[in-house]
py3Dmol code that shows the C-alpha trace and the ligand (Angstrom):
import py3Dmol

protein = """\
ATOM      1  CA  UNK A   1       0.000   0.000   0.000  1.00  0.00           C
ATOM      2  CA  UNK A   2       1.597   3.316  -1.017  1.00  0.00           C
ATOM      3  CA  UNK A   3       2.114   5.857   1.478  1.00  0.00           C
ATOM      4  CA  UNK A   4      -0.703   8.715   1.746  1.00  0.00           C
ATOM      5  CA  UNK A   5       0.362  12.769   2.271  1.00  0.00           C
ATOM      6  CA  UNK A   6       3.537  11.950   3.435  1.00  0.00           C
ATOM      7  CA  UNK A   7       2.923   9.239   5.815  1.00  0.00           C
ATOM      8  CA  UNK A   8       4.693   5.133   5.143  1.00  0.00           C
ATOM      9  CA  UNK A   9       2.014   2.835   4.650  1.00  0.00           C
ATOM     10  CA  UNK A  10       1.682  -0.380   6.365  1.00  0.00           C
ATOM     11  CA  UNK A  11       3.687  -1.858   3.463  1.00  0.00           C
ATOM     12  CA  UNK A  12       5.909   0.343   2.531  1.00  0.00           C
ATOM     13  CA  UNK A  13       8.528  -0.970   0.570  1.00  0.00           C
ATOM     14  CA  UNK A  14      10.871   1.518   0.046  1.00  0.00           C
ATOM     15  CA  UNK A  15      13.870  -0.153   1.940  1.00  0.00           C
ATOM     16  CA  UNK A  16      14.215  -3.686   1.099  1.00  0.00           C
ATOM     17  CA  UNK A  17      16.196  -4.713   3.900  1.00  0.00           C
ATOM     18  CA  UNK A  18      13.657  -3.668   6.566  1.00  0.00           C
ATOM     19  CA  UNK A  19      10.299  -4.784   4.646  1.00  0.00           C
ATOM     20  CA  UNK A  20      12.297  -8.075   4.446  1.00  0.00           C
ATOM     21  CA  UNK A  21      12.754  -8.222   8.269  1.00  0.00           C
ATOM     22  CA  UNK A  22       8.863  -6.923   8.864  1.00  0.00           C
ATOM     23  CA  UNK A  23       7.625  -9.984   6.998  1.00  0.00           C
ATOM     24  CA  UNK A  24      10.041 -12.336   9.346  1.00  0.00           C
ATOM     25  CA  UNK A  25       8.573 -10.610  12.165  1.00  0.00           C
ATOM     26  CA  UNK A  26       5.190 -10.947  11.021  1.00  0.00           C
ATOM     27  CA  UNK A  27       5.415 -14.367  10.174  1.00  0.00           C
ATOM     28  CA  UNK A  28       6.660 -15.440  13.702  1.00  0.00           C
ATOM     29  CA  UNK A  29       4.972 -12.477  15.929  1.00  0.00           C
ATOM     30  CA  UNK A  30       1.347 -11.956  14.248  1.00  0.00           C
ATOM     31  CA  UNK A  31       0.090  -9.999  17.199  1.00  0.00           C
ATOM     32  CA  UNK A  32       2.538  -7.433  17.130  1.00  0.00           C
ATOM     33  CA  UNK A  33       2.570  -3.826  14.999  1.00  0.00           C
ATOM     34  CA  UNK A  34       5.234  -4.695  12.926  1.00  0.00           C
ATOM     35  CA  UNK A  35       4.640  -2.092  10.718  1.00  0.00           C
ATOM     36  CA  UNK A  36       6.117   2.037  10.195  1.00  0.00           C
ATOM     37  CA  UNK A  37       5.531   3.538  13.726  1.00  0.00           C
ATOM     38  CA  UNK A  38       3.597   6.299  13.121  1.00  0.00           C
ATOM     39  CA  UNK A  39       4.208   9.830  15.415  1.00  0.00           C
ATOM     40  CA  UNK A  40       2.569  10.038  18.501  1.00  0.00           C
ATOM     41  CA  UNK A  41       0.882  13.765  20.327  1.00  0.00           C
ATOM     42  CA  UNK A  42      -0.692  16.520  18.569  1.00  0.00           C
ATOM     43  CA  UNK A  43       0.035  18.216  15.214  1.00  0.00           C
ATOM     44  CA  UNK A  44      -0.108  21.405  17.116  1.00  0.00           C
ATOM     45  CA  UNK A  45       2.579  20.928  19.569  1.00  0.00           C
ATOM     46  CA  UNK A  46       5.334  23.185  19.410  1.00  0.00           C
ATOM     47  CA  UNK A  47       8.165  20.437  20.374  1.00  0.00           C
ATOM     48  CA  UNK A  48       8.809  17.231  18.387  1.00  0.00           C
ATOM     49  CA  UNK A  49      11.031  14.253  19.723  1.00  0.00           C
ATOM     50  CA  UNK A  50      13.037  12.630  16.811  1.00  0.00           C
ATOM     51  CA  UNK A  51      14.218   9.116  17.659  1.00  0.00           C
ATOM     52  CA  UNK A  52      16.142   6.646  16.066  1.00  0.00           C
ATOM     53  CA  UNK A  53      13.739   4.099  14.995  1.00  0.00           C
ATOM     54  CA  UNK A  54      11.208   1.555  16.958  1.00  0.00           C
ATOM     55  CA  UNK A  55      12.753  -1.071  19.120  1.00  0.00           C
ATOM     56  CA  UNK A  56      11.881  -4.740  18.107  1.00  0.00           C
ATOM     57  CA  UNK A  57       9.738  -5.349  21.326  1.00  0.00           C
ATOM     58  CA  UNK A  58       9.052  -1.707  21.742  1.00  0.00           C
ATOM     59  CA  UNK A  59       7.563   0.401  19.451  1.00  0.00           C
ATOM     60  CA  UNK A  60       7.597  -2.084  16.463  1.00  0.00           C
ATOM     61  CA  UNK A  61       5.580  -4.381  18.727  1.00  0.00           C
ATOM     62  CA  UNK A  62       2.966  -1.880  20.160  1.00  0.00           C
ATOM     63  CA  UNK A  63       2.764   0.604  17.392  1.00  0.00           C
ATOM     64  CA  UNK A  64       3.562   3.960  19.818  1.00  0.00           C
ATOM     65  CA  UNK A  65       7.179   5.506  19.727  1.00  0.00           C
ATOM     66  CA  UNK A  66       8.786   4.285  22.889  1.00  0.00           C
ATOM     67  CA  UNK A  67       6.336   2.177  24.270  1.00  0.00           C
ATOM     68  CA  UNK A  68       7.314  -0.996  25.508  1.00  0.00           C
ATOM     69  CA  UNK A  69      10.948  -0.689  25.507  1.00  0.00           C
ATOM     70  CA  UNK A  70      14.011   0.653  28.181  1.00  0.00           C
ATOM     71  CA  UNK A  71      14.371   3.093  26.309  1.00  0.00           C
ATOM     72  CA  UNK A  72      10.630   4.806  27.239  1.00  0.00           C
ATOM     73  CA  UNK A  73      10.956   4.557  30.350  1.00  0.00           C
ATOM     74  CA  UNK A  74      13.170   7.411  30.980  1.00  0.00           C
ATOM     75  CA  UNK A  75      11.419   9.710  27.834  1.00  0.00           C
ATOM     76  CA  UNK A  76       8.362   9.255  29.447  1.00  0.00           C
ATOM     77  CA  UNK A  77       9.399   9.820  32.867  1.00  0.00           C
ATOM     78  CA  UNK A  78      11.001  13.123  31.616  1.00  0.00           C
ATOM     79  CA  UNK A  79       8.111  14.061  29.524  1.00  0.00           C
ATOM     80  CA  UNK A  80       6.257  13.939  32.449  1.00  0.00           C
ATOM     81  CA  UNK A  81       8.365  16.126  34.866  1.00  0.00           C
ATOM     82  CA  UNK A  82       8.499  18.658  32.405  1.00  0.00           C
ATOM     83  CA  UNK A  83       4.871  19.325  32.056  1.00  0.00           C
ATOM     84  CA  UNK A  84       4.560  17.524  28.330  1.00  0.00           C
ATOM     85  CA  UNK A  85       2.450  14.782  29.483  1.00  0.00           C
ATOM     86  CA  UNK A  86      -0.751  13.844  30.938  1.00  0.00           C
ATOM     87  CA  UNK A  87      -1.881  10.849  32.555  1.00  0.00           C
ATOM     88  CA  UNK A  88       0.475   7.529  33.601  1.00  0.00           C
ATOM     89  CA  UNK A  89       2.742   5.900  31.485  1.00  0.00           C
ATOM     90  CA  UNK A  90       2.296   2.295  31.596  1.00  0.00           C
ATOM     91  CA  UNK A  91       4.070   1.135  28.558  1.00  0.00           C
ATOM     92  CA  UNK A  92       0.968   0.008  26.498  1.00  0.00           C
ATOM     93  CA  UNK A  93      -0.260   1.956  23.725  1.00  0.00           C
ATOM     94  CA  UNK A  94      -3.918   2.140  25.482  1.00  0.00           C
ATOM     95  CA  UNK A  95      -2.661   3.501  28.767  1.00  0.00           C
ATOM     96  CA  UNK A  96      -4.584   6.780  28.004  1.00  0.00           C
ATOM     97  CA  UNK A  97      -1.098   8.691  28.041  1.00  0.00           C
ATOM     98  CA  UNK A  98      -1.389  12.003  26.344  1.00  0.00           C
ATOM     99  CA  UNK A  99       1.702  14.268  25.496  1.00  0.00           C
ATOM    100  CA  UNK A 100       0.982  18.146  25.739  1.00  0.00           C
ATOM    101  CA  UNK A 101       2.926  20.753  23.298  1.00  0.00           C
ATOM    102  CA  UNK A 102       4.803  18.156  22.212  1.00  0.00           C
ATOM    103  CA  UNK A 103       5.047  15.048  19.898  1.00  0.00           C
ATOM    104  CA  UNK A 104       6.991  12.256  19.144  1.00  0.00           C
ATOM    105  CA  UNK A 105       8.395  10.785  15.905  1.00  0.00           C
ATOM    106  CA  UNK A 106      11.443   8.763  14.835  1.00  0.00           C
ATOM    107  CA  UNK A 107      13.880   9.341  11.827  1.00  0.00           C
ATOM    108  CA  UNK A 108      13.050   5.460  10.573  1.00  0.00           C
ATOM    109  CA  UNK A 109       9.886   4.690  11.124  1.00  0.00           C
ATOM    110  CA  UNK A 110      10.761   0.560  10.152  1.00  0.00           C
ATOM    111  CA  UNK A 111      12.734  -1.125  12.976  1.00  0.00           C
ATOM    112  CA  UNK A 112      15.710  -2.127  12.097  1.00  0.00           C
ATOM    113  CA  UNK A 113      17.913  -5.303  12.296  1.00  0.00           C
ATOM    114  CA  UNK A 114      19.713  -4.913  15.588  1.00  0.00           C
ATOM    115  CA  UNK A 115      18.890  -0.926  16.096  1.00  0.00           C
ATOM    116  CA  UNK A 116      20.936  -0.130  13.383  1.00  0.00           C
ATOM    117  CA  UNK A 117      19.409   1.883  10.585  1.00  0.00           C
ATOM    118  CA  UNK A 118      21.865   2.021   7.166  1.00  0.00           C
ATOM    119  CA  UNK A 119      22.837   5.409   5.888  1.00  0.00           C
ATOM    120  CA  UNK A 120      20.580   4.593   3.100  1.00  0.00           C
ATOM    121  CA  UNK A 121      17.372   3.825   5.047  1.00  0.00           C
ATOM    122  CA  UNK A 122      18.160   6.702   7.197  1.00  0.00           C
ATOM    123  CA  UNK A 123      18.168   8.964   3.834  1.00  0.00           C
ATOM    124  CA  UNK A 124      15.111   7.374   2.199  1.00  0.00           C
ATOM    125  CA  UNK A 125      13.161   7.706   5.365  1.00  0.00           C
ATOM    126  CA  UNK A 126      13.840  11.349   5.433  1.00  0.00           C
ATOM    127  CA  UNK A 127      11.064  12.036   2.868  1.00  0.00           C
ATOM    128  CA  UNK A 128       8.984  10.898   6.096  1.00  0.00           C
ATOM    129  CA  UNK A 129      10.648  13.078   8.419  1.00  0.00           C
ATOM    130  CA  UNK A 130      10.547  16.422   6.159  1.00  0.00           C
ATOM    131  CA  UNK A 131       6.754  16.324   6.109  1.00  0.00           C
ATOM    132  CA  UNK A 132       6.245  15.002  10.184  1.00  0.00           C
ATOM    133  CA  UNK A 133       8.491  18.481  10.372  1.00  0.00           C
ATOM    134  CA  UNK A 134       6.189  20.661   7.932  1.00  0.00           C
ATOM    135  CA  UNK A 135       3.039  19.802   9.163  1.00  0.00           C
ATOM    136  CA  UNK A 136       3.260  21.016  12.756  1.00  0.00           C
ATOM    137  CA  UNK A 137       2.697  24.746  12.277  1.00  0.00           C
ATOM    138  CA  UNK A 138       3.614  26.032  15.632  1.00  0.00           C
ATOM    139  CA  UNK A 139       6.776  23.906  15.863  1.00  0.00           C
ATOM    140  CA  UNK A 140       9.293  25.874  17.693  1.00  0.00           C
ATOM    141  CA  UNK A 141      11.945  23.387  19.276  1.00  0.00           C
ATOM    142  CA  UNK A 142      13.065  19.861  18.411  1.00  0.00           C
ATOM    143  CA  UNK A 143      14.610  17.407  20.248  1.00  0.00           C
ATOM    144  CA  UNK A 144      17.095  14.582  18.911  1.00  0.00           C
ATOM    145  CA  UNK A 145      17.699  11.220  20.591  1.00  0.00           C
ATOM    146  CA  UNK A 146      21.030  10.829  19.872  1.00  0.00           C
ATOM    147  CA  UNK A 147      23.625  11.530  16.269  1.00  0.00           C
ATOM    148  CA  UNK A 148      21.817   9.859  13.710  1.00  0.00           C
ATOM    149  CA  UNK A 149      18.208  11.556  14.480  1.00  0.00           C
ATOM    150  CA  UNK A 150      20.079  14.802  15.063  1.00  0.00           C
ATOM    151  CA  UNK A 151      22.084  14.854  11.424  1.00  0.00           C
ATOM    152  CA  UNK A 152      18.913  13.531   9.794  1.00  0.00           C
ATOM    153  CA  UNK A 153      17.264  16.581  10.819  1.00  0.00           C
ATOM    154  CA  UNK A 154      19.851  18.940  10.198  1.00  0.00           C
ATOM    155  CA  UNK A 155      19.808  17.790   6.448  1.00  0.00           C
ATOM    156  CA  UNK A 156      16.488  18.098   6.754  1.00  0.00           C
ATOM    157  CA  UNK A 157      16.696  21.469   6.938  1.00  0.00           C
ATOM    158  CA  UNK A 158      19.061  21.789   3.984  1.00  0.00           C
ATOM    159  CA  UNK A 159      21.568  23.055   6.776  1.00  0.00           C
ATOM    160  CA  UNK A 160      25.194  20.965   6.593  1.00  0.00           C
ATOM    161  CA  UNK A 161      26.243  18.443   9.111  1.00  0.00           C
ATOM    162  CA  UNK A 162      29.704  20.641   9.701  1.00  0.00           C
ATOM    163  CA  UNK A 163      27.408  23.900  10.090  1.00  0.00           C
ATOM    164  CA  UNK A 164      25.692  22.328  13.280  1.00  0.00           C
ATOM    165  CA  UNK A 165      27.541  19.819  15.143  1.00  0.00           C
ATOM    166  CA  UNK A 166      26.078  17.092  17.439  1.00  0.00           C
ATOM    167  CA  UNK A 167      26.780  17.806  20.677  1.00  0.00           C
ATOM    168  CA  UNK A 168      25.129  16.610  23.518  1.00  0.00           C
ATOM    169  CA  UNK A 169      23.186  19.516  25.472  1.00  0.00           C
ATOM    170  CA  UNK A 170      23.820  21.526  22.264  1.00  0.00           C
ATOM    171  CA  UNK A 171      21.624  23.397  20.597  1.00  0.00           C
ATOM    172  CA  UNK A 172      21.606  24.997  16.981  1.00  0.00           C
ATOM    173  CA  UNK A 173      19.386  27.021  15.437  1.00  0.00           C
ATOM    174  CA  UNK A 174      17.423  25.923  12.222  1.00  0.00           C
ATOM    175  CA  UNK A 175      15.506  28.298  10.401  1.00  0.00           C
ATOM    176  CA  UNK A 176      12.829  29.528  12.915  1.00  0.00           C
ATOM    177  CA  UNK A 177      13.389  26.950  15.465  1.00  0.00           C
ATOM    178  CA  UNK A 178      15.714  25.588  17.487  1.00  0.00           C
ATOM    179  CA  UNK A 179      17.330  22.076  17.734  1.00  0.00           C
ATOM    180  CA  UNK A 180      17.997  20.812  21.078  1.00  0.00           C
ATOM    181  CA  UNK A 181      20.368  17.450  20.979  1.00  0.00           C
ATOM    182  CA  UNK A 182      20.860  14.585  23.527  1.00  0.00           C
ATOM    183  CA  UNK A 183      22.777  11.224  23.716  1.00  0.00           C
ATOM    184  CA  UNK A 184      20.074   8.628  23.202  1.00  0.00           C
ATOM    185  CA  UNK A 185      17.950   7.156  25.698  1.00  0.00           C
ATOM    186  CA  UNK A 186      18.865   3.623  24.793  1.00  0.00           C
ATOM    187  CA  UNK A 187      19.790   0.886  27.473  1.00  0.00           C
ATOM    188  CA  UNK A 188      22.703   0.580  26.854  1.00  0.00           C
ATOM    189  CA  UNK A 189      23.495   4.462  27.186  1.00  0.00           C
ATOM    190  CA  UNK A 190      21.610   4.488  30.622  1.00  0.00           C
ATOM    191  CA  UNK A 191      22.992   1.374  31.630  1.00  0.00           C
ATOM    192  CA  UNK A 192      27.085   2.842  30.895  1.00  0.00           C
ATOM    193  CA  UNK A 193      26.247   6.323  32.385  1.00  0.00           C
ATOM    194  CA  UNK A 194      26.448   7.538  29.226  1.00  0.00           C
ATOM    195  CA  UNK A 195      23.659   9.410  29.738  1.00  0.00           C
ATOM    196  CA  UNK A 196      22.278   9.977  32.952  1.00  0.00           C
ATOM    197  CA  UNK A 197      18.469  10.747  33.892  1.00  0.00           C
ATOM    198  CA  UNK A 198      20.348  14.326  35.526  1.00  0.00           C
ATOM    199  CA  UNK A 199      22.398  14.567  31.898  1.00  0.00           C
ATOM    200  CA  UNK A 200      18.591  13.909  30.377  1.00  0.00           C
ATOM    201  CA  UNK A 201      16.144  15.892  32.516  1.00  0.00           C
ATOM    202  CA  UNK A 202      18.707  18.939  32.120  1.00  0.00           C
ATOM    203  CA  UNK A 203      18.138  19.197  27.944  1.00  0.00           C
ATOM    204  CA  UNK A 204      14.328  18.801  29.115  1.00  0.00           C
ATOM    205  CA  UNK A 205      14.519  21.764  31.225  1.00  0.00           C
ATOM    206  CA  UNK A 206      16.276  24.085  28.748  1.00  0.00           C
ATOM    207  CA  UNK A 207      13.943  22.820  25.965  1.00  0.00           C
ATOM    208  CA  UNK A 208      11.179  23.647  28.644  1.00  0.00           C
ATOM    209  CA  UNK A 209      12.865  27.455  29.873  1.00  0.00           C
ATOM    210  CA  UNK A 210      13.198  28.059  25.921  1.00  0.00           C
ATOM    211  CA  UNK A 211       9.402  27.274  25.221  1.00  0.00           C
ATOM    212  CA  UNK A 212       8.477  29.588  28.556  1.00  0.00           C
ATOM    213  CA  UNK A 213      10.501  32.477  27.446  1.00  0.00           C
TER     214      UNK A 213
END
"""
ligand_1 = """\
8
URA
N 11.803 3.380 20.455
C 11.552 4.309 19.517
O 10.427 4.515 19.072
N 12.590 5.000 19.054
C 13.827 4.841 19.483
O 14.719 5.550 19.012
C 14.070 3.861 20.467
C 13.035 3.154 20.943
"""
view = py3Dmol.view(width=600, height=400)
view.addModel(protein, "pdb")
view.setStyle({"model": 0}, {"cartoon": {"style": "trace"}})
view.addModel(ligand_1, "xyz")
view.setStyle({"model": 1}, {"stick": {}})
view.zoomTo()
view.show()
């Protein structure tokens, strides 16, 4: 099924590899999404979250971005102290959570063999991104979960990868809005101390001081 007004459909076949390791998926887990993830809060927020791409038993196996996986837990949590969510999270896509000013995408929307998006996939799935970007009219600030979700927005925006570094804490300005940039929520970035829930909440709270000002 072709993809409507920007959005993957269910089948989208424009990277073999990972409509290849859908069908395996769907083949040996029915029940789960197993299909693009598709953003999650309202089109009027004025942040948007840019992940990597669903987790196997996260998002690619309840349909929501984060949901279901380690690396929710501490997004969500966040969200929450920061006044961009509403209700509790319980890691199920029918919890009733709902995110306020703020929304939730990922750069892939397919998951990927072992987390790892190629630079191809992560290119192709830009002409997702670029509209998930455009049709949020009062978008102001954008987060990204880690390098790869940060440079795929920065060529997003036509801007080059040299003109606005990843950093994380950094932030860059892109056309009329700003991009705030973390190290990724992952496991395995918790788990090191890579990232902190202090090093996390703290790109929260500017994101949140910036949106207040
Ligand atoms: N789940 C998502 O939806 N995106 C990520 O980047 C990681 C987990």
């Amino acid at each position: 099924m072709p993809g409507t007004e920007g959005k993957p459909g269910r089948n989208c076949p424009r990277c073999p590899r990972l409509a290849a390791f859908r069908k395996e998926w769907r083949a040996s887990e029915p029940t789960w999404f197993n299909a693009p993830v598709p953003s999650f809060g309202p089109l009027d927020a004025r942040l948007l979250i840019v992940g990597l791409a669903p987790g196997l038993q996260g998002a690619n196996r309840t349909g929501r971005p984060f949901t279901g996986d380690h690396a929710g837990l501490l997004l969500y949590e966040t969200l929450k102290r920061y006044g961009f969510s509403r209700g509790t999270f319980d890691a199920r896509p029918d919890d009733g959570l709902e995110l306020i000013d703020c929304r939730i995408t990922n750069a892939v929307r397919c998951v990927p063999p072992e987390n790892k998006p190629t630079p191809a996939e992560i290119n192709t799935c830009r002409d997702f991104l670029m509209p998930t970007i455009s049709e949020m009219p009062k978008l102001r600030a954008v987060v990204a979960l880690g390098k790869i979700a940060h440079d795929s927005v920065v060529t997003a925006f036509g801007t080059k990868k040299s003109a606005a570094p990843f950093k994380h804490g950094g932030k860059n300005a892109l056309g009329n809005l700003t991009l705030f940039s973390s190290y990724h929520c992952s496991r395995y970035n918790t788990n090191t101390g890579v990232l902190t829930p202090e090093m996390f909440r703290a790109v929260f709270a500017n994101v949140r001081r910036y949106l207040d000002a």
